[in-house]
FIFIRO-641723 format. One record per residue: x negated, y, z negated of N, C-alpha, C in turn; residue in three letters. Coordinates in steps of 0.02 Angstrom, whole numbers, plus 50000, padded with zeros to 5 digits. Layout:
residues N
XYZXYZXYZALA/...
***
This chain:
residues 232
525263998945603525443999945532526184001745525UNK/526264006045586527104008345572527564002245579UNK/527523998145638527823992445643527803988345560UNK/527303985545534527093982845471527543986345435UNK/527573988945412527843994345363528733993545375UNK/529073994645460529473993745469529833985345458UNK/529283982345471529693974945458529533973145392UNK/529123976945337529243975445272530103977745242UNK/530183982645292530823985745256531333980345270UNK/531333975845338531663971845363531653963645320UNK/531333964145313530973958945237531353958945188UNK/531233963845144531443967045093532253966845092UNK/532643967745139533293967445159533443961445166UNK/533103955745205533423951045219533473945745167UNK/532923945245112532733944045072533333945645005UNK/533373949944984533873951644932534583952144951UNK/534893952145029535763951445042535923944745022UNK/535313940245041535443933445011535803931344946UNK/535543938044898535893938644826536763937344819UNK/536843940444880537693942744879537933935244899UNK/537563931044908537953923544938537693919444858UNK/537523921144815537543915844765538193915244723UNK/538083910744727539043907944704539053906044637UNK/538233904644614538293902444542538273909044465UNK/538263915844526538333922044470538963927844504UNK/539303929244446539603932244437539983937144512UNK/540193939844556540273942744587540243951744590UNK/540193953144527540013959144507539543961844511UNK/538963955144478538503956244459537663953944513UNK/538153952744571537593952244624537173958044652UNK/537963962144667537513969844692536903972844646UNK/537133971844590536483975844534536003972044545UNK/536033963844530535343959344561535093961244609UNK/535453961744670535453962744704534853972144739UNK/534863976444722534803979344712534183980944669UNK/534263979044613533483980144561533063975244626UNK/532993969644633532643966444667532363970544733UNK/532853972644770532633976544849532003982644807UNK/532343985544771531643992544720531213989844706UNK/530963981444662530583978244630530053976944704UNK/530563974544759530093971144798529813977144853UNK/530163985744854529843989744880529553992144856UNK/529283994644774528603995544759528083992044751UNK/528303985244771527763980944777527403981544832UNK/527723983644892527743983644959527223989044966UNK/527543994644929527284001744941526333999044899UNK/526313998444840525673996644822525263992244873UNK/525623987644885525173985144958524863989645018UNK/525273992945040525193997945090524654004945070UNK/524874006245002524464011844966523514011344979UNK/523444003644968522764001844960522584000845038UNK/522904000445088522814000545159522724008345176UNK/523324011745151523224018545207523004024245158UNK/522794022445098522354029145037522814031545018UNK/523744032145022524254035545020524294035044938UNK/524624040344902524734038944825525534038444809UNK/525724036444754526204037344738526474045744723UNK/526034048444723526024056344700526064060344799UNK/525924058444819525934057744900526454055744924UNK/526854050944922527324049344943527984051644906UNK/528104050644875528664053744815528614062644810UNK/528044061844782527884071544762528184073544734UNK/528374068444656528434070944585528154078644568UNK/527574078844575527264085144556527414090344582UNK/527674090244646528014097744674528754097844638UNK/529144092044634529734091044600529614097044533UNK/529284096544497529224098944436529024105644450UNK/528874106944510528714115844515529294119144586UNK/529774114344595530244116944633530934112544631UNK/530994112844559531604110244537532314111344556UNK/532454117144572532794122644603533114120044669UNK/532614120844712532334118844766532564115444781UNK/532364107244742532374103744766532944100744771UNK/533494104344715534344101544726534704104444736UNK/534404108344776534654116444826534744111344910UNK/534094110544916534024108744986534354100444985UNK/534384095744934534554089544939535354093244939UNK/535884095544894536414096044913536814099044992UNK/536404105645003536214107845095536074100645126UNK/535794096345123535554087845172536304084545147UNK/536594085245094537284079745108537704084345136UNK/537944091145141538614094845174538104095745230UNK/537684095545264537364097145331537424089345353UNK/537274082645342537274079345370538144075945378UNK/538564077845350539314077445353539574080445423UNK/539314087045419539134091545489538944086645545UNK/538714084245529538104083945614538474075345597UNK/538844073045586539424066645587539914069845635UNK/540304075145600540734078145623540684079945708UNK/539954083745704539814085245770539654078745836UNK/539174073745803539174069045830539604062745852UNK/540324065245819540884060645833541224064645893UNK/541164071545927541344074045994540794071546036UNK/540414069046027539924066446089539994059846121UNK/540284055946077540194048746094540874045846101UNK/541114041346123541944038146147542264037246086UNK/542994037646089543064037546050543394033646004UNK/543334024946047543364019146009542544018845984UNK/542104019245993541514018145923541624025845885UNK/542034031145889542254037145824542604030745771UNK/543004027345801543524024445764543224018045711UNK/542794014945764542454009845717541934013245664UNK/541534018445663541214023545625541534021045568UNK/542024026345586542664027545529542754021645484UNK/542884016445511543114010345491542784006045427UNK/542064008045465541514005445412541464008445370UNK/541324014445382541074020245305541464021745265UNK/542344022945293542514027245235543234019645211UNK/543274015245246543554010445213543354005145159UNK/543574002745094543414000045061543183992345072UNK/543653991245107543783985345134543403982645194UNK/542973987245209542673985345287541963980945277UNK/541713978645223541183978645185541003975145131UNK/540483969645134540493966445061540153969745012UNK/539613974145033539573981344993540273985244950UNK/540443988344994540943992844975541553989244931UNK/541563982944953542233979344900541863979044831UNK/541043977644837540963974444744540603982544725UNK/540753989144779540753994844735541503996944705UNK/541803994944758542673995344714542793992844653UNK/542533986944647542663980844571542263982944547UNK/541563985744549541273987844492541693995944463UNK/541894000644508542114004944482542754003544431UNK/543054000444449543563998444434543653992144370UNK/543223989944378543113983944326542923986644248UNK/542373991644252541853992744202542124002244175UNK/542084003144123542354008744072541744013144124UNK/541224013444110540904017544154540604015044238UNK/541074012344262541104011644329540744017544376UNK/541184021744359540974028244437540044029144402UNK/539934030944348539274029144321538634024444356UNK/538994019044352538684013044368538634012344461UNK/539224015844490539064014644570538674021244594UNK/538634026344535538214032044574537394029644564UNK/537294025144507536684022244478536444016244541UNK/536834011444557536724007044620536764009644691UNK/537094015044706536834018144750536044021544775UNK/536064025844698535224026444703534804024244719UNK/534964017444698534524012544693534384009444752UNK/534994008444800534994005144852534634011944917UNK/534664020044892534514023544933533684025144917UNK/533654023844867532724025044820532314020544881UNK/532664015444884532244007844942532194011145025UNK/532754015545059532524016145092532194023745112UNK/532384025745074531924034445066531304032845055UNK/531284028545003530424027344995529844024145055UNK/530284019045080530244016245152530004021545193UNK/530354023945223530454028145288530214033845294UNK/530714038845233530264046745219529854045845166UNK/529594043245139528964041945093528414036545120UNK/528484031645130528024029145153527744031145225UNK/528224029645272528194029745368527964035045377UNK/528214040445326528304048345352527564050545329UNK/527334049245267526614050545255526124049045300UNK/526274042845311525574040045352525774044245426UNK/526254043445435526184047145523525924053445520UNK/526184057345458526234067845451525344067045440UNK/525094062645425524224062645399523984061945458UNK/524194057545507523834057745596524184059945633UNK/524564064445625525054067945685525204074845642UNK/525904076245632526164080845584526774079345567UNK/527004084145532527714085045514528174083545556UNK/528154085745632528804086945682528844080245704UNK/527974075445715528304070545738528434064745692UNK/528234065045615528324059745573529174061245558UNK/529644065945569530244066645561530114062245626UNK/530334066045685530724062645742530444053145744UNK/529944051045722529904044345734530224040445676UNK/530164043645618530314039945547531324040245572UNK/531444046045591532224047845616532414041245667UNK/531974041245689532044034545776532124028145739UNK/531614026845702531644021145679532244018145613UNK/532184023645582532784024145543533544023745559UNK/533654025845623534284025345656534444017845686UNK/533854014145728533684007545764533944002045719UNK/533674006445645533623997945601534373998645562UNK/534974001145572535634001745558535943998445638UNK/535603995345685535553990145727536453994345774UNK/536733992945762537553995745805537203999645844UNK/537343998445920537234006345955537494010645917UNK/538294009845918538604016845888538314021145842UNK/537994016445820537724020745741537264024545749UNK/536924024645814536174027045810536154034345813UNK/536714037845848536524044845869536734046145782UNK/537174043345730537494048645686536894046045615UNK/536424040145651536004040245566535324043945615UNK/535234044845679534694048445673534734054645650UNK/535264058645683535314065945673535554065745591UNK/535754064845549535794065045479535134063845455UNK/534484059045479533914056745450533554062645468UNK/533654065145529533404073045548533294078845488UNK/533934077145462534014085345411533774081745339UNK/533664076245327533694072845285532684073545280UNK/532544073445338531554075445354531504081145338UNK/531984086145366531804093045362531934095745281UNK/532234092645248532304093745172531874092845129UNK/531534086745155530934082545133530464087145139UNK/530174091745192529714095145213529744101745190UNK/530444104245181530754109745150530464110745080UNK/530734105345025530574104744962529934102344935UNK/529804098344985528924096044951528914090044926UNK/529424086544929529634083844870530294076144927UNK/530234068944899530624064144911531344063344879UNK/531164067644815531754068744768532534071744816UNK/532174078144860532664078844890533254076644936UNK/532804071544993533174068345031533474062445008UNK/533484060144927533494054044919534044058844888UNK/534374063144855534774065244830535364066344887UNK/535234070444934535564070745003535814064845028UNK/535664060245011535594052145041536254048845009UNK/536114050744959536534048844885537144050344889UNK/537264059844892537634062644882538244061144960UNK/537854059045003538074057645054538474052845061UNK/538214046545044538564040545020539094041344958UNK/538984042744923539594044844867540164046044898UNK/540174053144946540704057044949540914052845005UNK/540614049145040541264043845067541544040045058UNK/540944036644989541394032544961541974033744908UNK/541804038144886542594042744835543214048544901UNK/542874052544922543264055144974543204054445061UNK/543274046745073543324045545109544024046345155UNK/544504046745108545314047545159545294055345182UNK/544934059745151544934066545160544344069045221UNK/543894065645203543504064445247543464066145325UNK/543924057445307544114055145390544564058045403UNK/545114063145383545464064445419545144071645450UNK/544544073145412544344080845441543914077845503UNK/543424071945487543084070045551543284067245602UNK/544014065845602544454063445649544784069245694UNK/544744075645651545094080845680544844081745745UNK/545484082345792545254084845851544994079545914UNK/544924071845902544764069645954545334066745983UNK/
***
């Protein structure tokens, strides 16, 4: 089931980047296609799976704790984006430090990315731009939070527990960002990103952490990198 589940997410991805190669719309306006479609086609995904493993939408998400640990829950999601910045920071002294450099390269450059260029032109294009890329971010982070710590993470924490539906949902989550390099700095971020999840009760949180994470490299990325550069 975990495999299933994992290559729906792989589906779901390969399926909607295709968006970004149509030549007959707009260039702006792919990522948002782009995007609504990957959400459209993961709650479709997730309803499929729901009627397989008894899981609810109230189960996976956990709206209803949201509403009784509101607090909470954007307590511990803002702690998951400055903790997982951390454990970047930390994880860029462990590993060489030509893949520190390529890290760098991808995340906090505009230019490294057909992502990141049509988040530039949308910011930049549209009166409420910064609006609109914190809204497509969500969107693009809603698909895999729901994936991984909502879906993967339920069904495993129901036949195992908590410690190991983090560490496998973390494993697998790191694998499918494919770069070796990448693997030690999206597992250990997907780490604190579980423990938030488990913290709050609630999906709201880590998907906020997720968010807030992505943002701040993509707006303070030159500041960033020069603090996560410090020192090697």
């Amino acid at each position: 089931m975990i495999i299933k589940i994992f290559l729906s997410f792989f589906l779901i991805q390969i399926i909607s980047i295709q968006i970004l190669y149509f030549k007959f719309m707009p260039e702006n306006v792919r990522l948002p296609v782009m995007i609504a479609v990957m959400v459209l086609f993961t709650v479709g995904i997730c309803q499929r799976f729901f009627k397989k493993t008894g899981l609810t939408w109230n189960e996976t998400i956990g709206y209803a704790n949201f509403k009784n640990y509101v607090f909470k829950s954007v307590v511990f999601g803002i702690c998951g984006a400055i903790l997982a910045l951390i454990s970047v920071k930390f994880t860029m002294s462990l590993i060489p430090n030509e893949w520190a450099l390529k890290i760098m390269d991808e995340l906090l450059k505009p230019n490294s990315s057909k992502f990141l260029i049509i988040f530039a032109n949308i910011r930049n294009d549209y009166v409420l731009g910064d609006f609109f890329v914190f809204i497509l971010m969500g969107g693009f982070v809603f698909t895999e939070e729901v994936i991984f710590r909502g879906l993967m993470f339920r069904y495993i924490e129901k036949r195992k527990n908590f410690i190991v539906a983090i560490l496998v949902t973390s494993l697998i989550f790191s694998l499918a960002h494919i770069a070796p390099y990448k693997v030690l700095f999206t597992f250990s971020y997907s780490v604190i990103w579980g423990l938030s999840l488990v913290a709050a009760k609630n999906l709201i949180s880590p998907i906020l952490a997720h968010c807030l994470f992505n943002v701040s490299l993509f707006y303070f990325g030159d500041h960033l990198g020069k603090w996560l550069l410090k020192g090697l």
